[in-house]
MARBA-3410 file (N, C-alpha, C, O; in Angstrom, 1 decimal):
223
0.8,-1.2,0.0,0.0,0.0,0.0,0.9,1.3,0.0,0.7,2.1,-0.9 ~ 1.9,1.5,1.1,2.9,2.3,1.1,3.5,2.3,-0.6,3.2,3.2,-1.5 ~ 4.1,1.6,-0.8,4.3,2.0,-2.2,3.6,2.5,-3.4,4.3,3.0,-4.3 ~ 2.2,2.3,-3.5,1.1,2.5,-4.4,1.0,4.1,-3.8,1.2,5.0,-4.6 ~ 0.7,4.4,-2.8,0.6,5.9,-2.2,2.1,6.5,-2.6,2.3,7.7,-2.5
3.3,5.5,-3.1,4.2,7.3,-3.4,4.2,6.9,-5.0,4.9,7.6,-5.7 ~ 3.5,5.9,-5.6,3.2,6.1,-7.1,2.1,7.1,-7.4,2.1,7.8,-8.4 ~ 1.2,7.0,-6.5,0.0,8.0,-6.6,0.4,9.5,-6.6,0.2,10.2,-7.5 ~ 1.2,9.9,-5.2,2.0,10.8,-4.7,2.7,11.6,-5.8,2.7,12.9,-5.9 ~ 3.4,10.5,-6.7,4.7,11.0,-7.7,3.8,11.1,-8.5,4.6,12.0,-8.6
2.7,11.2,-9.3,1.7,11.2,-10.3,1.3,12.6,-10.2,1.3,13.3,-11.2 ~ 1.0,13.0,-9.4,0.4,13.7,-8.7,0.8,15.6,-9.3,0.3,16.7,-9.6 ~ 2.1,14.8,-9.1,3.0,16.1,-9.6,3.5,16.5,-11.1,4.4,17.2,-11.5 ~ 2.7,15.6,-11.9,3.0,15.7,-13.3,1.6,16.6,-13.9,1.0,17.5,-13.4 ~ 1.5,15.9,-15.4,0.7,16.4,-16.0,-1.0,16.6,-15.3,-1.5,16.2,-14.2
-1.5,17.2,-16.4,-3.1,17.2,-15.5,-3.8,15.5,-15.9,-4.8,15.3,-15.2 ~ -3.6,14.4,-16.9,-4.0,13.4,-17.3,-3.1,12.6,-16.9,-1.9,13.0,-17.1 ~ -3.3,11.3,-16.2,-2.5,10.0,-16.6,-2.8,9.1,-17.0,-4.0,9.0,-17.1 ~ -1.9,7.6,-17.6,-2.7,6.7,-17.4,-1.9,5.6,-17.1,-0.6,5.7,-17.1 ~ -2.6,4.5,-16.9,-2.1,3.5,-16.4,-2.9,2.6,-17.2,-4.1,2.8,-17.5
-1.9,1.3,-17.7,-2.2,0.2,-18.7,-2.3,-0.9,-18.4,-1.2,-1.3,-17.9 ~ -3.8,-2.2,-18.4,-3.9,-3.0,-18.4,-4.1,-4.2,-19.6,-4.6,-4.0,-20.7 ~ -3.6,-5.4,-19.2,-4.0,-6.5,-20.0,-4.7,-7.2,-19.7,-5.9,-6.8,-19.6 ~ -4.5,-8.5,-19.5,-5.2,-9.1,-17.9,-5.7,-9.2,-17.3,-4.8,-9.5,-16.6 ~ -6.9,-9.1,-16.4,-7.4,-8.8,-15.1,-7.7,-10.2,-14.4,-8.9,-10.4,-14.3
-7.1,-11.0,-13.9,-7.5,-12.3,-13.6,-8.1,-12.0,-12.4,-8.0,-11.0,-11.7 ~ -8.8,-13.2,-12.1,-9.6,-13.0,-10.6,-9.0,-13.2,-9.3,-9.5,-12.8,-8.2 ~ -7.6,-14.2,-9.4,-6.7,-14.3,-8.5,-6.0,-12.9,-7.9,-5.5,-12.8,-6.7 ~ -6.2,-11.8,-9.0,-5.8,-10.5,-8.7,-6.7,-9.6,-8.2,-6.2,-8.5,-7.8 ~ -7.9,-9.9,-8.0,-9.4,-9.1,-7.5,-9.1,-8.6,-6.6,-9.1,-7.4,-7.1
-8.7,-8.4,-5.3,-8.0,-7.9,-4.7,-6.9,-7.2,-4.7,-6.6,-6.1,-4.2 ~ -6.6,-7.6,-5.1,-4.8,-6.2,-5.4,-5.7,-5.1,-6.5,-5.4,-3.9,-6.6 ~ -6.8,-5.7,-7.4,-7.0,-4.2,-8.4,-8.2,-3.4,-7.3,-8.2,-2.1,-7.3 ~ -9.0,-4.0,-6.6,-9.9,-3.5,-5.5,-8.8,-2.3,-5.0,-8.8,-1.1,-5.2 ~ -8.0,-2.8,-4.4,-6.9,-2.0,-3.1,-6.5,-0.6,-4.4,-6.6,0.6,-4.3
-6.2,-1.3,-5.4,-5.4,-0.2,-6.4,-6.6,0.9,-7.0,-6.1,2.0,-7.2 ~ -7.6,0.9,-7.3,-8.5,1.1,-7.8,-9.1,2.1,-6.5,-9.4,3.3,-6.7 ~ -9.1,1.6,-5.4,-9.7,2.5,-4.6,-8.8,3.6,-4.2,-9.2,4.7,-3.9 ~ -7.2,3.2,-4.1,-6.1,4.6,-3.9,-6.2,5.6,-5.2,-6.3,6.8,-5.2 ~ -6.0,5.0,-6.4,-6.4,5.5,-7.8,-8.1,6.9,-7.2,-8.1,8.2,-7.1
-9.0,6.0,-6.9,-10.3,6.9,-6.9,-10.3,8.3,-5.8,-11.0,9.3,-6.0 ~ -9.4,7.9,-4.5,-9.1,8.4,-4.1,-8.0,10.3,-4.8,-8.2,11.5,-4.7 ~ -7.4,9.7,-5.1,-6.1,10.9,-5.6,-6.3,11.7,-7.3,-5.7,12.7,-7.8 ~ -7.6,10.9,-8.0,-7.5,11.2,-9.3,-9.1,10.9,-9.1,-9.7,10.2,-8.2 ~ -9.7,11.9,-10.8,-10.5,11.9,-11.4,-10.9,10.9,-12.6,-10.0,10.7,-13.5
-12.0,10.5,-12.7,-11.9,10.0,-13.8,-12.1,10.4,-15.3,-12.7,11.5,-15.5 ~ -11.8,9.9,-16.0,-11.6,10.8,-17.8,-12.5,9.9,-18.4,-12.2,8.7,-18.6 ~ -14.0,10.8,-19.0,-14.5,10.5,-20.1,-13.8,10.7,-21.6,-12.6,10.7,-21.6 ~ -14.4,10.8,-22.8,-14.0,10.9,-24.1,-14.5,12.4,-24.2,-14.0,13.3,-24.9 ~ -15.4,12.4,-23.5,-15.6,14.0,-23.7,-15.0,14.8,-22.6,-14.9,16.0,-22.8
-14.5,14.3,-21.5,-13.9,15.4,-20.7,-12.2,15.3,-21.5,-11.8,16.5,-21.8 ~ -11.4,14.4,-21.8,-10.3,14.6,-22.7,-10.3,15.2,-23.9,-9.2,15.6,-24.3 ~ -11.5,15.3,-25.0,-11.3,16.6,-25.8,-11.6,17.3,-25.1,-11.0,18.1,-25.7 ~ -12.1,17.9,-24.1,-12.4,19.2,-23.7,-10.9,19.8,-23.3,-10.4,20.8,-23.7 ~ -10.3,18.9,-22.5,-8.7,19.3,-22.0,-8.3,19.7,-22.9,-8.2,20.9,-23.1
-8.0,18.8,-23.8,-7.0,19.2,-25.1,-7.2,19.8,-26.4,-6.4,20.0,-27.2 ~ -9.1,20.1,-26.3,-8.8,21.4,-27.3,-9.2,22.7,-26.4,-9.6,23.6,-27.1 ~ -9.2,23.0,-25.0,-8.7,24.4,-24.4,-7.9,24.4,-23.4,-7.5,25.4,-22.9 ~ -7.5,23.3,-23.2,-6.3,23.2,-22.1,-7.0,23.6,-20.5,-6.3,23.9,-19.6 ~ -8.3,23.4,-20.3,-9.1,23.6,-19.4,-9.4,22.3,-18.7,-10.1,21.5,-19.4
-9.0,21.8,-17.4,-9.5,20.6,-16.7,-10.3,21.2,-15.7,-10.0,22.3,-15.1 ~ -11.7,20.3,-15.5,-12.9,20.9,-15.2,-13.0,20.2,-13.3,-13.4,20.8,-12.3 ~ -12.4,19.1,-13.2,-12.0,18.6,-12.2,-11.6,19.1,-11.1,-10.8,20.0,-11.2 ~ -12.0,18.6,-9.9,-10.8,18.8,-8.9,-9.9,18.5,-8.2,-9.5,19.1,-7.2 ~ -9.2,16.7,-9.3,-8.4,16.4,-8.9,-7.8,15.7,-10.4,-8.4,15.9,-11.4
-6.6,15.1,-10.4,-6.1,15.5,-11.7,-6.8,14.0,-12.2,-7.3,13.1,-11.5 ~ -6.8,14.0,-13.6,-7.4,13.0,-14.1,-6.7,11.8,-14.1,-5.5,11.8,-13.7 ~ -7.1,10.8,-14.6,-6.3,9.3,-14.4,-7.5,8.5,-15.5,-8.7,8.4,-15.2 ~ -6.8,7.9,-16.8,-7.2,6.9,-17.9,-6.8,5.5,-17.3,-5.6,5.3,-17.1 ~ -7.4,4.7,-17.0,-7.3,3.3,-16.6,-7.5,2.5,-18.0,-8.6,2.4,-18.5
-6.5,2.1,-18.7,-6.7,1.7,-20.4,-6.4,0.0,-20.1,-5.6,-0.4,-19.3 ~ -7.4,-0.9,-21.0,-7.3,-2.2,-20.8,-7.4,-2.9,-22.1,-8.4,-2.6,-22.8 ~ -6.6,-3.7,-22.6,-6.0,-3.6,-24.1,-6.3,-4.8,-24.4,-6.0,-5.7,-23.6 ~ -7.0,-5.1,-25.4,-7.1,-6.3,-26.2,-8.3,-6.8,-26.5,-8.6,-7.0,-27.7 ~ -9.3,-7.1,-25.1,-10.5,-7.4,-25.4,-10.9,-8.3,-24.5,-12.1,-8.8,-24.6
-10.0,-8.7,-23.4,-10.3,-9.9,-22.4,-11.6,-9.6,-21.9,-12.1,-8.5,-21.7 ~ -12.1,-11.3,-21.4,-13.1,-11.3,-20.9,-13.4,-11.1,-19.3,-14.5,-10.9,-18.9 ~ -12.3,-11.0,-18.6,-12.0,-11.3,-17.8,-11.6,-9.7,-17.2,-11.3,-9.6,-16.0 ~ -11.6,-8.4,-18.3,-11.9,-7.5,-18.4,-12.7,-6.8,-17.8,-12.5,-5.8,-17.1 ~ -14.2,-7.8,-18.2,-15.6,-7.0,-18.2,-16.0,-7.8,-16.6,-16.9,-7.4,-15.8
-15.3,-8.9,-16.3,-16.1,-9.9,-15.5,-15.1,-9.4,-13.6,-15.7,-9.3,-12.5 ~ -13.9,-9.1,-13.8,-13.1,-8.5,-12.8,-12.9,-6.9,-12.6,-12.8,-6.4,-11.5 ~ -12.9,-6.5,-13.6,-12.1,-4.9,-13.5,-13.3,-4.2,-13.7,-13.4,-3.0,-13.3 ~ -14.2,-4.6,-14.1,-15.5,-3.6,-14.8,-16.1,-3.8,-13.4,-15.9,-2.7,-12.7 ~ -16.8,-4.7,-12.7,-17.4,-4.0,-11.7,-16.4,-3.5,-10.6,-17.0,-3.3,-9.5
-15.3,-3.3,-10.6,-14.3,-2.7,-9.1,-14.2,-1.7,-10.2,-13.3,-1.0,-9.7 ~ -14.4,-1.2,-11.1,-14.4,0.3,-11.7,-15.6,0.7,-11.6,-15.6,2.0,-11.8 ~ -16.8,0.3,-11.3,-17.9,0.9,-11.2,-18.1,1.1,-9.5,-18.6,2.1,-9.0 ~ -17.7,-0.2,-8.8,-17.8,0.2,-7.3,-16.8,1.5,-7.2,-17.6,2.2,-6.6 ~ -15.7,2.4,-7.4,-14.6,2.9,-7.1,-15.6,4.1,-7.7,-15.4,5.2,-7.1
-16.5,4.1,-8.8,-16.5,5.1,-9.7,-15.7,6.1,-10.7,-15.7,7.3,-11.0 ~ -14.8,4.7,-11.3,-13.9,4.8,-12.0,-14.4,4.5,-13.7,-15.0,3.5,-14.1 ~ -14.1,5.2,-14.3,-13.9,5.0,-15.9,-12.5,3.9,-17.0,-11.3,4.0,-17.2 ~ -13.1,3.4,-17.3,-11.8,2.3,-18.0,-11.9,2.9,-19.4,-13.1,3.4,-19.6 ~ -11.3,2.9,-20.4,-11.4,3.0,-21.5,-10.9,1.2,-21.9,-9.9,0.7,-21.4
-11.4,0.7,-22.5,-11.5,-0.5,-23.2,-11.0,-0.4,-24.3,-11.7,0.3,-25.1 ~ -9.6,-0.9,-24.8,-9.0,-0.7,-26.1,-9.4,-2.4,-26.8,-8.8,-3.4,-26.4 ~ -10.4,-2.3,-27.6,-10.9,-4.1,-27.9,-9.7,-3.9,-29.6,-9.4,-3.0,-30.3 ~ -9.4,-5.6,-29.5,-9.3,-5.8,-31.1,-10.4,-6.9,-31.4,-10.6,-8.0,-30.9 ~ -11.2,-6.0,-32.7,-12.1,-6.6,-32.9,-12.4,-7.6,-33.6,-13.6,-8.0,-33.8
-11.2,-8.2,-34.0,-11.1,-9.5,-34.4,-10.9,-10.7,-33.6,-10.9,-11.9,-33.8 ~ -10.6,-10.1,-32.5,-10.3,-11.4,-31.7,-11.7,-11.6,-31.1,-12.0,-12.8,-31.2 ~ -12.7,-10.6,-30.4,-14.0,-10.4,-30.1,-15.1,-11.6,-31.2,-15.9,-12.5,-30.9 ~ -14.5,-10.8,-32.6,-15.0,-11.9,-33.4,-14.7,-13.1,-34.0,-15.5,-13.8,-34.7 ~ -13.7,-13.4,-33.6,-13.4,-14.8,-33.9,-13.8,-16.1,-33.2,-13.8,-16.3,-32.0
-14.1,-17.1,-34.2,-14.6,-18.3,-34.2,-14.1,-19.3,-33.1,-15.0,-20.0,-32.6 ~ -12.5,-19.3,-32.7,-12.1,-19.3,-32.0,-10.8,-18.6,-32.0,-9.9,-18.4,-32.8 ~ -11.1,-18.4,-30.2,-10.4,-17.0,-30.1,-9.1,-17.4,-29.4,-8.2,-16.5,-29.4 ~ -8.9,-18.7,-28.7,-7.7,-19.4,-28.9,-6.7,-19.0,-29.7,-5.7,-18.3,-29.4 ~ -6.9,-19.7,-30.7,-6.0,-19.7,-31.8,-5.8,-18.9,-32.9,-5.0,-19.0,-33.8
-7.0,-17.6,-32.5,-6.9,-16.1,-33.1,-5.3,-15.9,-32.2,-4.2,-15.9,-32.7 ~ -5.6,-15.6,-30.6,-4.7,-14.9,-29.7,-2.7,-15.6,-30.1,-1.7,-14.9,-30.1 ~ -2.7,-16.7,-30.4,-1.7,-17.7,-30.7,-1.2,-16.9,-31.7,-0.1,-16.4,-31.6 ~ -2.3,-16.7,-33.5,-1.5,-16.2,-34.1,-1.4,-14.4,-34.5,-0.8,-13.8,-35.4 ~ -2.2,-13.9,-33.2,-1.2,-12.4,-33.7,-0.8,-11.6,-32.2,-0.8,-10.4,-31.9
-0.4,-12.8,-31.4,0.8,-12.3,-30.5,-0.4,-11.6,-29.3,0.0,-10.4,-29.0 ~ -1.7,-12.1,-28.6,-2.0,-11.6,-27.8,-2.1,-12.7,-26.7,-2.9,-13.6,-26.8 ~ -1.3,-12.7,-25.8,-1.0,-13.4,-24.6,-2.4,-13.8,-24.1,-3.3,-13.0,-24.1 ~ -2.6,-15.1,-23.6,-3.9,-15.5,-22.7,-3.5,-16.2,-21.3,-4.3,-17.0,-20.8 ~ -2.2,-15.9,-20.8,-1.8,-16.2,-19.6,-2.2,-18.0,-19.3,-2.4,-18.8,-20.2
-2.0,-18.1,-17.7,-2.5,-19.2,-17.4,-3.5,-19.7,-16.6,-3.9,-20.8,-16.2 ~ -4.0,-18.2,-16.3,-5.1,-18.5,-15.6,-6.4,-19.1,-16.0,-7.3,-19.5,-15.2 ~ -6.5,-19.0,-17.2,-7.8,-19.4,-17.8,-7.6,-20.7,-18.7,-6.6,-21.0,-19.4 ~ -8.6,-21.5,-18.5,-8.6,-23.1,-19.5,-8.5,-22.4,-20.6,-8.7,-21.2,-20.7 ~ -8.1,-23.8,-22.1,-7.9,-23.1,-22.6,-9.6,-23.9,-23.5,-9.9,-23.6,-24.7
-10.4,-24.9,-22.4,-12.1,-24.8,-23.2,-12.5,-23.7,-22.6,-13.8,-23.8,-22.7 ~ -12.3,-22.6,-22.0,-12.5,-21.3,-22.0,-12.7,-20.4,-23.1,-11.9,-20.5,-24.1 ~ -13.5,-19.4,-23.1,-13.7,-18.4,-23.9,-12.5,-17.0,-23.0,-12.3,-16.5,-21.9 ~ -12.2,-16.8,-23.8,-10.6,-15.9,-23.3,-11.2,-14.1,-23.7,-10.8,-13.2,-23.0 ~ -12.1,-14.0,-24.6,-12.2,-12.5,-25.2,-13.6,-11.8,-25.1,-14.5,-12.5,-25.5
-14.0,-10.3,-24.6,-15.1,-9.9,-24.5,-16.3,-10.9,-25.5,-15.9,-11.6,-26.4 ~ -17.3,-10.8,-25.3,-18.4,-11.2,-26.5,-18.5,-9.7,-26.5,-18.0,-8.8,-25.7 ~ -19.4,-9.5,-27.7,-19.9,-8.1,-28.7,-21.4,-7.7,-27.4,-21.5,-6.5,-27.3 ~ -22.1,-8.1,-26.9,-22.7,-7.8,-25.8,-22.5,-7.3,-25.2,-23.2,-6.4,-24.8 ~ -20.8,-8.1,-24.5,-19.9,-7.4,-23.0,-19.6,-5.8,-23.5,-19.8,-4.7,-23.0
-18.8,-6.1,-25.2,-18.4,-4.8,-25.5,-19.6,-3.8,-25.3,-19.4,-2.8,-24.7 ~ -20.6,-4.0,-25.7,-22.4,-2.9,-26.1,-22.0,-2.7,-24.4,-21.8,-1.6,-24.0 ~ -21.9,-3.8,-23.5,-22.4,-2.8,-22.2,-21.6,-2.0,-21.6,-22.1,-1.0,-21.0 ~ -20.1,-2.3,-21.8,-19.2,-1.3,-21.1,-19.5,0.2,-22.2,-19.6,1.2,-21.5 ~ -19.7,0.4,-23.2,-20.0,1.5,-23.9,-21.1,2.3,-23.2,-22.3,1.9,-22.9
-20.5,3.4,-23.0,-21.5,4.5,-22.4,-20.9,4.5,-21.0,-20.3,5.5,-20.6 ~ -21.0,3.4,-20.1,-20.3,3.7,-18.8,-19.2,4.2,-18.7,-18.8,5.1,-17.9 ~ -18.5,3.5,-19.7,-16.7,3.5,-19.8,-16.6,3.6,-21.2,-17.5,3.5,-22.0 ~ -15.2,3.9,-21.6,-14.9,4.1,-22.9,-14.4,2.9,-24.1,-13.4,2.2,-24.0 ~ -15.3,2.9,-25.1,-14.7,1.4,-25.8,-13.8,2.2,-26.7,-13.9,3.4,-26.8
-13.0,1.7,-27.1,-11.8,1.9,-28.2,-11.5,1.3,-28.7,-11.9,0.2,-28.3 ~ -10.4,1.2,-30.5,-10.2,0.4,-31.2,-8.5,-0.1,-30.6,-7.6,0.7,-30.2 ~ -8.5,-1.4,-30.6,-6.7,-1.7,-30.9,-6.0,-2.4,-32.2,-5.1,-3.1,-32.5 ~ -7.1,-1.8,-32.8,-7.0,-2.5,-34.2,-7.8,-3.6,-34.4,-8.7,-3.7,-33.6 ~ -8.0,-4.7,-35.6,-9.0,-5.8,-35.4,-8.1,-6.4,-35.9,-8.6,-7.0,-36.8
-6.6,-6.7,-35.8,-6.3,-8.0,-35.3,-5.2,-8.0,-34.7,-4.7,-9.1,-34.5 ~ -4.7,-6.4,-34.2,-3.5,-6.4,-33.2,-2.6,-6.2,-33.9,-1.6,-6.9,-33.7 ~ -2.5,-5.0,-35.2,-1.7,-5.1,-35.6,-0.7,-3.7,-35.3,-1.3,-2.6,-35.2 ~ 0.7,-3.8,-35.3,1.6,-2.6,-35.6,1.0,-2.0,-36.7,0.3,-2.5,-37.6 ~ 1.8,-0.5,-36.6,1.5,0.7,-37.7,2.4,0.7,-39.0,2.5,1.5,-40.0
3.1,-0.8,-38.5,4.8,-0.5,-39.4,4.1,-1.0,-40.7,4.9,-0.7,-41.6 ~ 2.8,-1.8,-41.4,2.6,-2.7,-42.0,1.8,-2.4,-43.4,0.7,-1.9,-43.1 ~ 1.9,-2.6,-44.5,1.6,-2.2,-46.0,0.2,-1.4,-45.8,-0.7,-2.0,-45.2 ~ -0.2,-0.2,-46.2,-1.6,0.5,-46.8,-2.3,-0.1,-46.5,-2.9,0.2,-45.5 ~ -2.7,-1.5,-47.6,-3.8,-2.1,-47.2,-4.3,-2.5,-46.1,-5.4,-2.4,-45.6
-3.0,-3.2,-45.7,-3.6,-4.1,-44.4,-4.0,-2.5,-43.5,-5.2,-2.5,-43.1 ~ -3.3,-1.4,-43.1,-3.5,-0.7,-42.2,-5.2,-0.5,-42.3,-6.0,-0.8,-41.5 ~ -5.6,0.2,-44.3,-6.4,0.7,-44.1,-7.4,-0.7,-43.6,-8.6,-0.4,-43.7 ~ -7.4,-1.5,-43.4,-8.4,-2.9,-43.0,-8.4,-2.9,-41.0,-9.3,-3.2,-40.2 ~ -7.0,-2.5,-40.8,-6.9,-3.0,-39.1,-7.7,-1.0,-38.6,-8.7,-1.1,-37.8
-7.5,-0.2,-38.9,-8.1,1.0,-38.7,-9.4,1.0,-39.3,-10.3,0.9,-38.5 ~ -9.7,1.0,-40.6,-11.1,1.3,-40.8,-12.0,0.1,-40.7,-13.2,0.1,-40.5 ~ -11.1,-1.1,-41.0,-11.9,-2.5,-40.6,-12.7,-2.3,-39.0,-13.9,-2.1,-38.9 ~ -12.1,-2.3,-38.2,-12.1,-2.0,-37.1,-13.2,-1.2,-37.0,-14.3,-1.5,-36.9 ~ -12.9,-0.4,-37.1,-14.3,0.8,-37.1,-15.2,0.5,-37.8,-16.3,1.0,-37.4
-15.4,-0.2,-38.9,-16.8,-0.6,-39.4,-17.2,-2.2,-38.6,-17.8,-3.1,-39.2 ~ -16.8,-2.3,-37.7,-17.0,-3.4,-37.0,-17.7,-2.8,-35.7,-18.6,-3.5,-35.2 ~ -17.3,-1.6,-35.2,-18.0,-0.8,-34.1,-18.7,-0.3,-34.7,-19.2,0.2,-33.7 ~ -19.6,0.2,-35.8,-20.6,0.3,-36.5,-21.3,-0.3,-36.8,-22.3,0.2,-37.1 ~ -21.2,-1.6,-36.8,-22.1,-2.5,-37.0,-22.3,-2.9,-35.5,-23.5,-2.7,-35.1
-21.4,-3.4,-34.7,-21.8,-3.7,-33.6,-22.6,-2.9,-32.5,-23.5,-3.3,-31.8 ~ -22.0,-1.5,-32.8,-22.6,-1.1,-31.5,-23.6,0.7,-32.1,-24.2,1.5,-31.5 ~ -23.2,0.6,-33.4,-24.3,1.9,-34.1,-23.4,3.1,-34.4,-23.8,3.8,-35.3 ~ -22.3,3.3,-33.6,-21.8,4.3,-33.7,-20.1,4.1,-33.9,-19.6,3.0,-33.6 ~ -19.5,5.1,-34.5,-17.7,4.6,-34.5,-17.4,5.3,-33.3,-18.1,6.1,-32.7
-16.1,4.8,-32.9,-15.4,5.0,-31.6,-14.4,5.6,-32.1,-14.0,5.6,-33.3 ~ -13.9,6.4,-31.0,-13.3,7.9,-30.9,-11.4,8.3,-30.9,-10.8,9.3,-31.2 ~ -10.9,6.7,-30.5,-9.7,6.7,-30.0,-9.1,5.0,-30.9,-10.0,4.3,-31.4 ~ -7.9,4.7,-30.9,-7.3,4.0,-31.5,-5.9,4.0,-30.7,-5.3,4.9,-30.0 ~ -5.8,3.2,-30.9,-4.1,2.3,-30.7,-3.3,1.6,-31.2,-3.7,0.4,-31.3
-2.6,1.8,-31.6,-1.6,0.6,-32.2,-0.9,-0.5,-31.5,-0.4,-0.1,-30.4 ~ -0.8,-1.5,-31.6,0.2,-2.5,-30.5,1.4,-2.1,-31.5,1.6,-1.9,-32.7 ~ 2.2,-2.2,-30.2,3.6,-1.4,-30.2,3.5,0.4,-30.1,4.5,1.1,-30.1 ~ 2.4,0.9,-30.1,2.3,2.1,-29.6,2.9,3.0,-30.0,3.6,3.7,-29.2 ~ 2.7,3.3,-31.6,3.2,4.3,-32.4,2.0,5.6,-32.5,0.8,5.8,-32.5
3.0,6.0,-32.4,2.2,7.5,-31.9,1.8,8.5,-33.5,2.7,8.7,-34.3 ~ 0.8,8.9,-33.6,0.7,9.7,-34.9,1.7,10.7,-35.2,2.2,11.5,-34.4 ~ 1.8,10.4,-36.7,3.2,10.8,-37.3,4.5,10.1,-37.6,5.3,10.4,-38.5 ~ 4.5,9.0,-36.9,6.0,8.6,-37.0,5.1,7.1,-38.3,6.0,6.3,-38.6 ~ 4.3,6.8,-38.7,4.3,6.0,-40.2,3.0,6.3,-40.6,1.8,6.1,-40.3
3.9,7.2,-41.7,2.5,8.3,-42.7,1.2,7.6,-43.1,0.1,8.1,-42.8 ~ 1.5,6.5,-43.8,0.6,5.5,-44.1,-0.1,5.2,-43.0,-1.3,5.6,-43.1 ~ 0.1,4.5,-41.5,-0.8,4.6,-40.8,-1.6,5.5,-40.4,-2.7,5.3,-40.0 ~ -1.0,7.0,-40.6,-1.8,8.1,-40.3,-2.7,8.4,-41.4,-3.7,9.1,-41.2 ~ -2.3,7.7,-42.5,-3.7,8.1,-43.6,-5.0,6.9,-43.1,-6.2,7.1,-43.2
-4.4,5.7,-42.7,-5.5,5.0,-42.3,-6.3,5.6,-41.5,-7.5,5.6,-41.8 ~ -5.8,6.3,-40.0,-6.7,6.8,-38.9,-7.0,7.5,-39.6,-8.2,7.2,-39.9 ~ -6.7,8.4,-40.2,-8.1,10.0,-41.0,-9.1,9.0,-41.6,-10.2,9.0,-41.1 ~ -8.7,8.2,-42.4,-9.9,7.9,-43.2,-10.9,7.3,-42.4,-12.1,7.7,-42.6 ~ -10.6,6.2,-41.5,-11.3,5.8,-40.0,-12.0,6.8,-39.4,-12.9,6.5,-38.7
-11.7,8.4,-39.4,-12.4,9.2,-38.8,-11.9,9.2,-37.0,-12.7,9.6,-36.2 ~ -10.7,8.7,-36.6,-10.8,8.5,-35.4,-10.4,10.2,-34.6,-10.1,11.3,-35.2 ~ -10.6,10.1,-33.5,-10.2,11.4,-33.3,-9.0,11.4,-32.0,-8.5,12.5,-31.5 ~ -8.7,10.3,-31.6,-7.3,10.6,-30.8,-6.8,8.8,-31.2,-7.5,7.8,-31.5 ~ -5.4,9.2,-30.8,-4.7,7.8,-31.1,-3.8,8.2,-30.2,-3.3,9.3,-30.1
-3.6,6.8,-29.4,-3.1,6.8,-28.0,-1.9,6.4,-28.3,-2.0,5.2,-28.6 ~ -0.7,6.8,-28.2,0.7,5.9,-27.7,1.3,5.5,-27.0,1.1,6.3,-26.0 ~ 2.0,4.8,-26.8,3.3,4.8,-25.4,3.7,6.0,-24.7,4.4,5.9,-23.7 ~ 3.5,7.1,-25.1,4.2,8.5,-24.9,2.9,9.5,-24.6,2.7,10.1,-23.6 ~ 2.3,9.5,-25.6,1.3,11.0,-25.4,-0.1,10.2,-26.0,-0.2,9.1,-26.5
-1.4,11.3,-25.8,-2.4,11.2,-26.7,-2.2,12.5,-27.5,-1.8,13.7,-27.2 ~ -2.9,11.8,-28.7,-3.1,12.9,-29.3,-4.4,13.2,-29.9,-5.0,12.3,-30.4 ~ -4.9,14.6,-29.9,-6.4,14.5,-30.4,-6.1,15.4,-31.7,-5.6,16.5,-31.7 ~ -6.8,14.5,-33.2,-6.5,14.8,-34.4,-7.6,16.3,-35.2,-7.5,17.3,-36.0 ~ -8.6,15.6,-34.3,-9.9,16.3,-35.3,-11.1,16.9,-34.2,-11.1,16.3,-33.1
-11.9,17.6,-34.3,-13.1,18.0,-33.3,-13.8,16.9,-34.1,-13.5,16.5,-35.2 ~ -14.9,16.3,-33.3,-16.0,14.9,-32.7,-16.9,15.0,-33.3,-17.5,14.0,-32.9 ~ -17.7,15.6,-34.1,-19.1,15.6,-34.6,-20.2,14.3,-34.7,-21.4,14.5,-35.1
END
């Protein structure tokens, strides 16, 4: 606990947004994200999609304590079944980065095997490992869904495929849930700008922030 209070502490004194990145949420861990989640609720605010454009197109935080992105990457199910209700007890916001091909795959086993998304040991593997498109519809609106691509891919990778893992992706949250989503990610966490071609994919996707290892950035106003 002492240690989590001088990470909170040291946060504290940075920017007005942070975040903090998950994969995983196993239930063996239920506890330790309870304990973390409630020092988090305590020291920081939480960040909708609309309170982060507001920051960053006037540079105005509306809060009275600095904000904090809890981001959860991939699509686990274990996601919506562990972290989603200790973010709703805490009154915390998660942004949900899904790849939506793993969500949709037939099986999602041997989707995660072949494009490099870890399914640990905690779970069988006659288990279902990835949100269903329901789990995704309910966290939307509480919390934030997001793209990580639909099938987990880097930014480094030919036109086509990009424009398929960005705009694919987004017409898959169109179909599924009525509306496109607002934010994107790359695995490996290239940041807009650094591969031109992936940046023509996000425009055409319409997305309006793309998150990296380093910064967000918000591309376009939201209409």
């Amino acid at each position: 606990m002492l240690e989590l209070d001088a990470v909170a502490m040291a946060f504290e004194t940075g920017a007005v947004i942070r975040t903090v990145n998950f994969h995983l949420t196993p239930e063996r861990r239920a506890a330790e994200y309870d304990r973390q989640f409630a020092l988090y609720a305590q020291y920081f605010d939480p960040v909708t999609a609309e309170d982060l454009d507001r920051v960053m197109a006037t540079g105005q935080w509306r809060k009275p304590k600095p904000g904090l992105i809890l981001a959860f990457y991939n699509g686990y199910c274990n996601n919506f079944d562990v972290a989603r209700p200790l973010l709703d007890q805490h009154g915390l916001v998660g942004w949900f980065f899904v790849v939506t091909g793993f969500v949709g795959a037939a099986d999602q086993w041997s989707f995660a095997a072949d494009h490099n998304i870890t399914c640990g040991s905690d779970v069988s593997p006659s288990s279902r490992i990835a949100l269903s498109w329901e789990e995704v519809a309910a966290l939307d609106g509480p919390h934030v869904v997001a793209s990580h691509t639909r099938t987990h891919s880097t930014a480094s990778v030919d036109l086509e495929r990009l424009r398929d893992e960005a705009g694919g992706s987004q017409d898959d949250f169109l179909h599924r849930l009525g509306h496109p989503v607002r934010a994107i990610a790359w695995n490996g966490g290239a940041a807009y700008g650094e591969h031109p071609a992936a940046d023509q994919a996000v425009d055409a996707a319409g997305f309006q922030f793309v998150v990296s290892n380093l910064r967000i950035q918000r591309l376009r106003d939201w209409t």
